[in-house]
PDB file with one MODEL, atoms N, CA, C and O in Angstrom:
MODEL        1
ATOM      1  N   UNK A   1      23.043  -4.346-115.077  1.00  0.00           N
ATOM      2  CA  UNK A   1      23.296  -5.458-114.206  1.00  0.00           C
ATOM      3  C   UNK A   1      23.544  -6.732-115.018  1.00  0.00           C
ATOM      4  O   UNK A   1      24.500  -7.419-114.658  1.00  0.00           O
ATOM      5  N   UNK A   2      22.633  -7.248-116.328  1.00  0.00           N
ATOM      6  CA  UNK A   2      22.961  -8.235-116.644  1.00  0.00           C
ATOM      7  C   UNK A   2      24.306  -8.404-117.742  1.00  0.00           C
ATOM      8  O   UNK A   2      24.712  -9.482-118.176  1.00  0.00           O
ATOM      9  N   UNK A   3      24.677  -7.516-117.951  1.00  0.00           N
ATOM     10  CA  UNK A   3      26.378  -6.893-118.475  1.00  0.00           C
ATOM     11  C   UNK A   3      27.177  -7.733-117.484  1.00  0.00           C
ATOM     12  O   UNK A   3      27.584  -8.884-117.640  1.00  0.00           O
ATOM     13  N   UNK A   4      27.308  -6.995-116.525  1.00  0.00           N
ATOM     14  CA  UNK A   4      28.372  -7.311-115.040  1.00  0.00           C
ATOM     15  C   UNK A   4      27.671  -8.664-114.949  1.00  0.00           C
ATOM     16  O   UNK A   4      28.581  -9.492-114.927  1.00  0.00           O
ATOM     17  N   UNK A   5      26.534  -9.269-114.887  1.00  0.00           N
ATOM     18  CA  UNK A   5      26.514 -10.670-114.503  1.00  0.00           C
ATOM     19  C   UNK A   5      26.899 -11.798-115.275  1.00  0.00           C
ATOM     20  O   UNK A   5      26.912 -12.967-114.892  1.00  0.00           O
ATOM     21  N   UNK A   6      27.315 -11.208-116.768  1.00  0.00           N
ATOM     22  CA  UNK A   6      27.144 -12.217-117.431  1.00  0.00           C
ATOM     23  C   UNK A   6      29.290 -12.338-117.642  1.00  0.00           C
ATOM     24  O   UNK A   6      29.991 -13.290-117.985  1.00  0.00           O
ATOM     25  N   UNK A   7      29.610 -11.086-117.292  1.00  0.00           N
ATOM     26  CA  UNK A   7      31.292 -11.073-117.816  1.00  0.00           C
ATOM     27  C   UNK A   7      31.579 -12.078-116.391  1.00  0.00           C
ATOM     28  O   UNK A   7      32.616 -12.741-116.429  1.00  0.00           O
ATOM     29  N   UNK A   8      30.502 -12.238-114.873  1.00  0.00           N
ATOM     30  CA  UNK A   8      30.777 -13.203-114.068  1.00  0.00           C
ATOM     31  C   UNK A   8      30.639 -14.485-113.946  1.00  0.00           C
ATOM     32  O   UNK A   8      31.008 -15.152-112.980  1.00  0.00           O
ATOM     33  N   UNK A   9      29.907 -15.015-115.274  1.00  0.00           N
ATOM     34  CA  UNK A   9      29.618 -16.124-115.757  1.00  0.00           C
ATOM     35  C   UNK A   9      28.404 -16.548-115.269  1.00  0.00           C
ATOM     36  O   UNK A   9      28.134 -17.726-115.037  1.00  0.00           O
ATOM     37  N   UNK A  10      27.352 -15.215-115.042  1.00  0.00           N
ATOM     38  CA  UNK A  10      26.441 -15.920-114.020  1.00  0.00           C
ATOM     39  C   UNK A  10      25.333 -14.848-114.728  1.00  0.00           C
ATOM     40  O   UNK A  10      25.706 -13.797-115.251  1.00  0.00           O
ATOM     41  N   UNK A  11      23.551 -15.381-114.648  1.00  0.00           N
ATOM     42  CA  UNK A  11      22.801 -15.232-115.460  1.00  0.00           C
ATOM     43  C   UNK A  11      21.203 -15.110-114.396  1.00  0.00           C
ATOM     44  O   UNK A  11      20.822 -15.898-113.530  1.00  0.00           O
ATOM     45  N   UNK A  12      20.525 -13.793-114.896  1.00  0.00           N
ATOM     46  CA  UNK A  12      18.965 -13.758-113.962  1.00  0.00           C
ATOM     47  C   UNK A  12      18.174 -14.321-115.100  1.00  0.00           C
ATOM     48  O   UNK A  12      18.392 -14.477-116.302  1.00  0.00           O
ATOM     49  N   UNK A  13      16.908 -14.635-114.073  1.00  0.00           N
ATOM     50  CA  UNK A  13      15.759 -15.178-115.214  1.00  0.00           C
ATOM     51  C   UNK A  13      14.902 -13.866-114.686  1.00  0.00           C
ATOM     52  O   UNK A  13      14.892 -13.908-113.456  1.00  0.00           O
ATOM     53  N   UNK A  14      14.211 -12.768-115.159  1.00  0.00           N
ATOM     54  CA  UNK A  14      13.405 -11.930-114.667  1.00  0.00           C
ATOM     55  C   UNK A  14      12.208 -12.209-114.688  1.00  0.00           C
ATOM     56  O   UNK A  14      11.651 -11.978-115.761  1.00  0.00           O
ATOM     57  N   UNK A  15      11.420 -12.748-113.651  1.00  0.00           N
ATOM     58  CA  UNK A  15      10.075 -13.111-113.346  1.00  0.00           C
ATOM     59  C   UNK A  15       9.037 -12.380-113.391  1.00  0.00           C
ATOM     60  O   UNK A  15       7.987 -12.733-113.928  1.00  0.00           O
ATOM     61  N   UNK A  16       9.303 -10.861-112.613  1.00  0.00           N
ATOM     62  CA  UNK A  16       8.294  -9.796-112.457  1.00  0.00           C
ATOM     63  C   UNK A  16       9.328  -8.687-112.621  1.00  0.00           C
ATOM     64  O   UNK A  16      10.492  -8.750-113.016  1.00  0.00           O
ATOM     65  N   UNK A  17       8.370  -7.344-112.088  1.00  0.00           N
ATOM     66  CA  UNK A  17       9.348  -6.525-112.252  1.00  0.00           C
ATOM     67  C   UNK A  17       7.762  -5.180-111.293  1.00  0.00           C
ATOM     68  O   UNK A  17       6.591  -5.019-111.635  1.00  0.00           O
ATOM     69  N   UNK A  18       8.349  -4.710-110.425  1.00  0.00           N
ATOM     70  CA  UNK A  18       7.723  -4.486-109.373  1.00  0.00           C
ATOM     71  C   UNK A  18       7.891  -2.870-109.393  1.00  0.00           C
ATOM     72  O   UNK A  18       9.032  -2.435-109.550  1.00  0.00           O
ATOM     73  N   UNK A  19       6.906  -2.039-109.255  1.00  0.00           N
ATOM     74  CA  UNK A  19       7.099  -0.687-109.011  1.00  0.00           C
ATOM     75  C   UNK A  19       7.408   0.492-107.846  1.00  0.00           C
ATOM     76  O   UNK A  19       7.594   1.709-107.845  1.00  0.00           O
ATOM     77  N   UNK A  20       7.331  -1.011-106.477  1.00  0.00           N
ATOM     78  CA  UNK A  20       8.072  -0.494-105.195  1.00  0.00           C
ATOM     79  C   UNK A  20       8.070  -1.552-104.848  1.00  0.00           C
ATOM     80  O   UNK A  20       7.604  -2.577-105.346  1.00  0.00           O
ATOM     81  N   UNK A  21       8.997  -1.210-103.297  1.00  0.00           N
ATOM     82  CA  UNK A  21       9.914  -2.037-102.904  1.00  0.00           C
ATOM     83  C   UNK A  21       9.203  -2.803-102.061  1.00  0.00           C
ATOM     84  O   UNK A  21       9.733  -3.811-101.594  1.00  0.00           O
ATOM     85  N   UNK A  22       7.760  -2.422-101.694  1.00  0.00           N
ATOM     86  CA  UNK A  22       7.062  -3.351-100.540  1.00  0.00           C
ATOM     87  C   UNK A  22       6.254  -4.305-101.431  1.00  0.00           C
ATOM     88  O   UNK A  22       5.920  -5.414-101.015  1.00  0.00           O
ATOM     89  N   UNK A  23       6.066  -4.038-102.176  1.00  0.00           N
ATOM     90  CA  UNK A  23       5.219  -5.323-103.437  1.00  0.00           C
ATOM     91  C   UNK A  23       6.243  -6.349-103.611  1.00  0.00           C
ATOM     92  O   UNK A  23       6.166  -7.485-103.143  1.00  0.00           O
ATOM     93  N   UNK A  24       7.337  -5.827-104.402  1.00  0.00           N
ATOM     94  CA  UNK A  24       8.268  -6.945-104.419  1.00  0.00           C
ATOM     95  C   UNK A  24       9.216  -7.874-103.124  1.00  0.00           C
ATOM     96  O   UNK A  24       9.766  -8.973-103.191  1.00  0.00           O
ATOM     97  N   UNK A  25       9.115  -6.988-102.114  1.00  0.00           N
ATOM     98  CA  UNK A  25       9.287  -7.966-101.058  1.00  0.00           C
ATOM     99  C   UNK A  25       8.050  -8.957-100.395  1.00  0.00           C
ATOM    100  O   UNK A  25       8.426  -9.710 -99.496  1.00  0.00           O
ATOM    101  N   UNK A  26       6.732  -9.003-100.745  1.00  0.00           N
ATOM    102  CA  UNK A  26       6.011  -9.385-100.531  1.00  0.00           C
ATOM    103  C   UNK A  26       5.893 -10.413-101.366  1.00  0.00           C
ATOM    104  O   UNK A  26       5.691 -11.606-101.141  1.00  0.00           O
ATOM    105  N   UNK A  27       6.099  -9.595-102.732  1.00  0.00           N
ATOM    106  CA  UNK A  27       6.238 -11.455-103.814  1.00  0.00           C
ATOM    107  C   UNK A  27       7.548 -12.247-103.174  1.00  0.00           C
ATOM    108  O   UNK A  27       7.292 -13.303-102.595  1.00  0.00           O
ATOM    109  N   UNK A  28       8.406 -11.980-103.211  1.00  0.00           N
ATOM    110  CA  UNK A  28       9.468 -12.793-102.437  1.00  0.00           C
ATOM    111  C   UNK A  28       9.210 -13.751-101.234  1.00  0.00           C
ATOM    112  O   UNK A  28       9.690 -14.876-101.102  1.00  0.00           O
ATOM    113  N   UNK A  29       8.013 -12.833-100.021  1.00  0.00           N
ATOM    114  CA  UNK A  29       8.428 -13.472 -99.095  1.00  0.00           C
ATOM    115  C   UNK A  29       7.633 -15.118 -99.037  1.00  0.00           C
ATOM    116  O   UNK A  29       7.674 -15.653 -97.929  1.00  0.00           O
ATOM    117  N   UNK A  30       7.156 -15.657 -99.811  1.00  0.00           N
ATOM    118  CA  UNK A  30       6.291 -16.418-100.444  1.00  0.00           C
ATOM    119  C   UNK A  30       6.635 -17.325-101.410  1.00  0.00           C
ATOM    120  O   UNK A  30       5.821 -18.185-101.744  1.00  0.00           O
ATOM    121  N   UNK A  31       7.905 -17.249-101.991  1.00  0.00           N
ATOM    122  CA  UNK A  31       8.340 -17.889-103.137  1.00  0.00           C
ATOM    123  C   UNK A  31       9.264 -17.884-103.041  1.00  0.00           C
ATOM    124  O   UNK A  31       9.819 -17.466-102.025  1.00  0.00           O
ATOM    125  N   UNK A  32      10.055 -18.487-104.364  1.00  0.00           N
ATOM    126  CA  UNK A  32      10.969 -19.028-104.490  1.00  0.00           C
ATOM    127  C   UNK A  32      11.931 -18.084-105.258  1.00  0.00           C
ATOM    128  O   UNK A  32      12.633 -18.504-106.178  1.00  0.00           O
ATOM    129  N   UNK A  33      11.939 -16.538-104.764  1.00  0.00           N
ATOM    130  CA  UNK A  33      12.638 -15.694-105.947  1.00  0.00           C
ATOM    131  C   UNK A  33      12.992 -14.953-104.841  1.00  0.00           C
ATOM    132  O   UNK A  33      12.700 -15.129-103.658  1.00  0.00           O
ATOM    133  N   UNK A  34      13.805 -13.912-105.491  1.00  0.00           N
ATOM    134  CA  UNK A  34      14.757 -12.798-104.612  1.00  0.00           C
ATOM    135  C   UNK A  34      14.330 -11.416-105.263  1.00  0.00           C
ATOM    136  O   UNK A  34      13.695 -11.290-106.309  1.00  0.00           O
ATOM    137  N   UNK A  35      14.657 -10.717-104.694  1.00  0.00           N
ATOM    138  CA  UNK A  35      14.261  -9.098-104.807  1.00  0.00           C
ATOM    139  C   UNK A  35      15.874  -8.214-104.702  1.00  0.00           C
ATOM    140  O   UNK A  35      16.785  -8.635-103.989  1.00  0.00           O
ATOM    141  N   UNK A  36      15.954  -7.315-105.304  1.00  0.00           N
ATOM    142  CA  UNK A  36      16.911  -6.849-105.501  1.00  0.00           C
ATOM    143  C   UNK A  36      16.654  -5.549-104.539  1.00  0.00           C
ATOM    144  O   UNK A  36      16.384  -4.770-105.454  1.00  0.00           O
ATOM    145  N   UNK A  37      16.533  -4.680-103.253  1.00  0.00           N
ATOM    146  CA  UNK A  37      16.084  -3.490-103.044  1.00  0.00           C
ATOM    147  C   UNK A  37      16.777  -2.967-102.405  1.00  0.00           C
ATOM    148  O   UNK A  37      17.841  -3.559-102.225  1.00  0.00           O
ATOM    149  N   UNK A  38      16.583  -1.442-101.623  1.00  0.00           N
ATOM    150  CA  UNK A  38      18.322  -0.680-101.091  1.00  0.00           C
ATOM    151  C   UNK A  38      17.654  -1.099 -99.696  1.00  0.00           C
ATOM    152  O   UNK A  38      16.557  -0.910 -99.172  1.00  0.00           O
ATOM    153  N   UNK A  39      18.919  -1.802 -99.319  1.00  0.00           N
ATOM    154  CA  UNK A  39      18.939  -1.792 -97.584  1.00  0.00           C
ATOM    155  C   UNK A  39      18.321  -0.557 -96.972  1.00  0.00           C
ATOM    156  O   UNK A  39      17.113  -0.460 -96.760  1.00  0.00           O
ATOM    157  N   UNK A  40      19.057   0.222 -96.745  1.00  0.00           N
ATOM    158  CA  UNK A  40      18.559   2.068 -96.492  1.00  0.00           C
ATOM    159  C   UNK A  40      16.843   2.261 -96.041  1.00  0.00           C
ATOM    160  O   UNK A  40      16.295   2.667 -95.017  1.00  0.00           O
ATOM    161  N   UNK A  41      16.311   1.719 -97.435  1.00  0.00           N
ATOM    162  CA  UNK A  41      14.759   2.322 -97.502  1.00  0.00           C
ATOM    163  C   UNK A  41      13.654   0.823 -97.111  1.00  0.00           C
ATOM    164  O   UNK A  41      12.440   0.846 -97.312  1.00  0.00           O
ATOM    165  N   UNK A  42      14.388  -0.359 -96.549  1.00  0.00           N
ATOM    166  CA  UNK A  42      13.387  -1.385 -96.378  1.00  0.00           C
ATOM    167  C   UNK A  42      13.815  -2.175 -95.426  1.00  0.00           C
ATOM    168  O   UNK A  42      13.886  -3.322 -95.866  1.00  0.00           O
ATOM    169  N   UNK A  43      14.215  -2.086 -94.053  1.00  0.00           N
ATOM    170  CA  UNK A  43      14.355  -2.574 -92.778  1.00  0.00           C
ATOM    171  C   UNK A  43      13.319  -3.231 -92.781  1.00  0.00           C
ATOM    172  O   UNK A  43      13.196  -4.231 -93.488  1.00  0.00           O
ATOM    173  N   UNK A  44      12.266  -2.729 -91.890  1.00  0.00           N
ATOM    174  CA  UNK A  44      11.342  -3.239 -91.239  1.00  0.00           C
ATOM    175  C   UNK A  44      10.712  -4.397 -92.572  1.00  0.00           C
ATOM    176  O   UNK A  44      10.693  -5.605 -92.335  1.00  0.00           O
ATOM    177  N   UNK A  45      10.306  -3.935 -93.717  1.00  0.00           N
ATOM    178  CA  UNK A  45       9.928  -4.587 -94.437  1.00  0.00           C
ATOM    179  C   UNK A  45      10.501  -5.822 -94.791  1.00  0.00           C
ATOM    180  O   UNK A  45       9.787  -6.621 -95.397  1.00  0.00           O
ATOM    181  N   UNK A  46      12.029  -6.215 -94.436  1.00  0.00           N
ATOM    182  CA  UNK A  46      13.203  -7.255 -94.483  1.00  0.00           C
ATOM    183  C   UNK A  46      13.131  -8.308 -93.627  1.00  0.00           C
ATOM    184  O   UNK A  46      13.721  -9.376 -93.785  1.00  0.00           O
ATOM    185  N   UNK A  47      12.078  -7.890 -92.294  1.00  0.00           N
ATOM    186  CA  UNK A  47      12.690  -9.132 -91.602  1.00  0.00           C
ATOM    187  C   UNK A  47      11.943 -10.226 -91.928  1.00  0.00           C
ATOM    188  O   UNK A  47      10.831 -10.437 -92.410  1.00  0.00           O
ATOM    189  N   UNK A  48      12.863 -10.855 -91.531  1.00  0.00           N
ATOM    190  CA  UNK A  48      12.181 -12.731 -91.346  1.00  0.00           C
ATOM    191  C   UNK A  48      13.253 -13.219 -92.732  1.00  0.00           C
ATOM    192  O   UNK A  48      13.852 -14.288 -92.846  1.00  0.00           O
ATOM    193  N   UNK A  49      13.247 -12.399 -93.403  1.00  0.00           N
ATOM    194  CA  UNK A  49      14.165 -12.521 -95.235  1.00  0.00           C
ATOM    195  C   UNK A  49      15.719 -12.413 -94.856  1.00  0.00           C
ATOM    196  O   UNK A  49      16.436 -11.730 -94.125  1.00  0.00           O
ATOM    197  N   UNK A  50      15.860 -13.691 -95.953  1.00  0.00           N
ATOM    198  CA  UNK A  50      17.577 -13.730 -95.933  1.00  0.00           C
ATOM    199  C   UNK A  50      18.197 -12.725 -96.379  1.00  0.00           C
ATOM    200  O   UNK A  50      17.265 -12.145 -96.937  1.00  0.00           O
ATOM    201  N   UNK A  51      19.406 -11.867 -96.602  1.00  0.00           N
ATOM    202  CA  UNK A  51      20.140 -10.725 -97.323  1.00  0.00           C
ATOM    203  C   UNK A  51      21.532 -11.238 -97.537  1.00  0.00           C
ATOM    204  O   UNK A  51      22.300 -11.984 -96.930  1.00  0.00           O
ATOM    205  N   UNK A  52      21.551 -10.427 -98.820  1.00  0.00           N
ATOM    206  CA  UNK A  52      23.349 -11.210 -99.400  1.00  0.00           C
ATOM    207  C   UNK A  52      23.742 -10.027-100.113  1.00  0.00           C
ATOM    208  O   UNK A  52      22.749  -9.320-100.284  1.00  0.00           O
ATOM    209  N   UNK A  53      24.819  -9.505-100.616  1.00  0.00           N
ATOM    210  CA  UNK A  53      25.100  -8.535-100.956  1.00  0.00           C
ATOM    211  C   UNK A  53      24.996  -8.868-102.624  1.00  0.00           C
ATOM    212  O   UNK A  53      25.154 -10.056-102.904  1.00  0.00           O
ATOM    213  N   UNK A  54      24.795  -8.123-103.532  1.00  0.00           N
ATOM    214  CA  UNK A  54      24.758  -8.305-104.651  1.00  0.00           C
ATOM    215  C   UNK A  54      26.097  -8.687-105.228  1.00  0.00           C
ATOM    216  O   UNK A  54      27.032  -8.141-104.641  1.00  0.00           O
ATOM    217  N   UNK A  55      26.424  -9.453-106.188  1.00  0.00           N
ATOM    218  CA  UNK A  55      27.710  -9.743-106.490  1.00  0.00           C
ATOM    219  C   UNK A  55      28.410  -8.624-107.948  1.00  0.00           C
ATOM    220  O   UNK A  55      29.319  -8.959-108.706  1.00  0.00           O
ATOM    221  N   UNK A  56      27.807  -7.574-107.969  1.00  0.00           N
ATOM    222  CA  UNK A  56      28.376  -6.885-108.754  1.00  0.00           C
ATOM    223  C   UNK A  56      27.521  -5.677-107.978  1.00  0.00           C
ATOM    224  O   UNK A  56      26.450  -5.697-107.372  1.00  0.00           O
ATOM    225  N   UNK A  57      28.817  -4.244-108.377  1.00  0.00           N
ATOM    226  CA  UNK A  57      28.267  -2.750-107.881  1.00  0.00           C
ATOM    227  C   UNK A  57      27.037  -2.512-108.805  1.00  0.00           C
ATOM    228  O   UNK A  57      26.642  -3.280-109.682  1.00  0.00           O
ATOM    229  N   UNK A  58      26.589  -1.511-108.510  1.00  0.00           N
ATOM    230  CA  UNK A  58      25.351  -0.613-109.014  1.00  0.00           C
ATOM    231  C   UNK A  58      25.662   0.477-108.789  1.00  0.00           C
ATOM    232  O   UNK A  58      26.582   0.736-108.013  1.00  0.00           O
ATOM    233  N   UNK A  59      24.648   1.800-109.703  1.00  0.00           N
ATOM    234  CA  UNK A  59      25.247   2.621-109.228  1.00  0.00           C
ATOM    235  C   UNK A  59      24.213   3.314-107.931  1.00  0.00           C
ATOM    236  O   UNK A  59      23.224   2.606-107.748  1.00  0.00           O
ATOM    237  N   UNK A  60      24.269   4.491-107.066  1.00  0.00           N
ATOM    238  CA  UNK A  60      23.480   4.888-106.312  1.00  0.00           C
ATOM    239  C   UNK A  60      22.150   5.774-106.666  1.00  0.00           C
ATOM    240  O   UNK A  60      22.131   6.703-107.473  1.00  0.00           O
ATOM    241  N   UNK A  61      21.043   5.297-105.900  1.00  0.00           N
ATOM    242  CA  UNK A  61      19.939   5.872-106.805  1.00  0.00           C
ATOM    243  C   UNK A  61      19.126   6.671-105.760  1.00  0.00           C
ATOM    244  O   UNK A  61      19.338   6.275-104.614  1.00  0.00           O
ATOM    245  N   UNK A  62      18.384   7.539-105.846  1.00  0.00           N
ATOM    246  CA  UNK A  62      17.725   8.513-105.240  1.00  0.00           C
ATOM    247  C   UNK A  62      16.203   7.942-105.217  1.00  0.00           C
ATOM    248  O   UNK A  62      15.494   7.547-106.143  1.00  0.00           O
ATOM    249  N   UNK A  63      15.975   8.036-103.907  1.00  0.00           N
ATOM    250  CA  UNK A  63      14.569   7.686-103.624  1.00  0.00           C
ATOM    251  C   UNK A  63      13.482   8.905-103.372  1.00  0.00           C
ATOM    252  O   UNK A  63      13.544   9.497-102.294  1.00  0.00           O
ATOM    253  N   UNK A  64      12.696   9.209-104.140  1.00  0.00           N
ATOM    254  CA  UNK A  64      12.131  10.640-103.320  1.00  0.00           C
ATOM    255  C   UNK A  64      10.453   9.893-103.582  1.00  0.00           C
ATOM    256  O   UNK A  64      10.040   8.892-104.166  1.00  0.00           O
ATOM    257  N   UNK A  65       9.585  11.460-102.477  1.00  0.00           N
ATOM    258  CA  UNK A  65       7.910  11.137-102.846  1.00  0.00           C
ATOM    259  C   UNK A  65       7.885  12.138-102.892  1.00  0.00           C
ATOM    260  O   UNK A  65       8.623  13.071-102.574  1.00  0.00           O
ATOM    261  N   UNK A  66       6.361  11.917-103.607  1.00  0.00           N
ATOM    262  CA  UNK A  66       5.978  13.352-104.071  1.00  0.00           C
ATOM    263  C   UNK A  66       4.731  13.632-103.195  1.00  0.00           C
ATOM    264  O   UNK A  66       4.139  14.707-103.291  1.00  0.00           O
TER     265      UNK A  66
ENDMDL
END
């Protein structure tokens, strides 16, 4: 990601770095930072939060539990 962000002239500061997707939307919903997570697997956990599409692709990633 910071490859593709930087050939866009544009740059992250990485604050935390979160091991699921409901922690890091929780640090978000509180501050002054953004969360990067797949639409797909965090609805309910989204609302009230702004959404913007990322400005560069990724590739697709597999969510499983064990």
């Amino acid at each position: 990601m910071d490859d593709d962000l930087t050939a866009l002239g544009l740059a992250r500061q990485a604050v935390a770095t979160e091991g699921g997707f409901a922690t890091a939307l929780a640090l978000v919903r509180n501050a002054a930072l953004i969360a990067s997570v797949p639409e797909r697997h965090t609805g309910r956990l989204r609302e009230g939060l702004h959404r913007c599409a990322l400005p560069v692709a990724l590739p697709e990633i597999t969510v499983s539990m064990l």
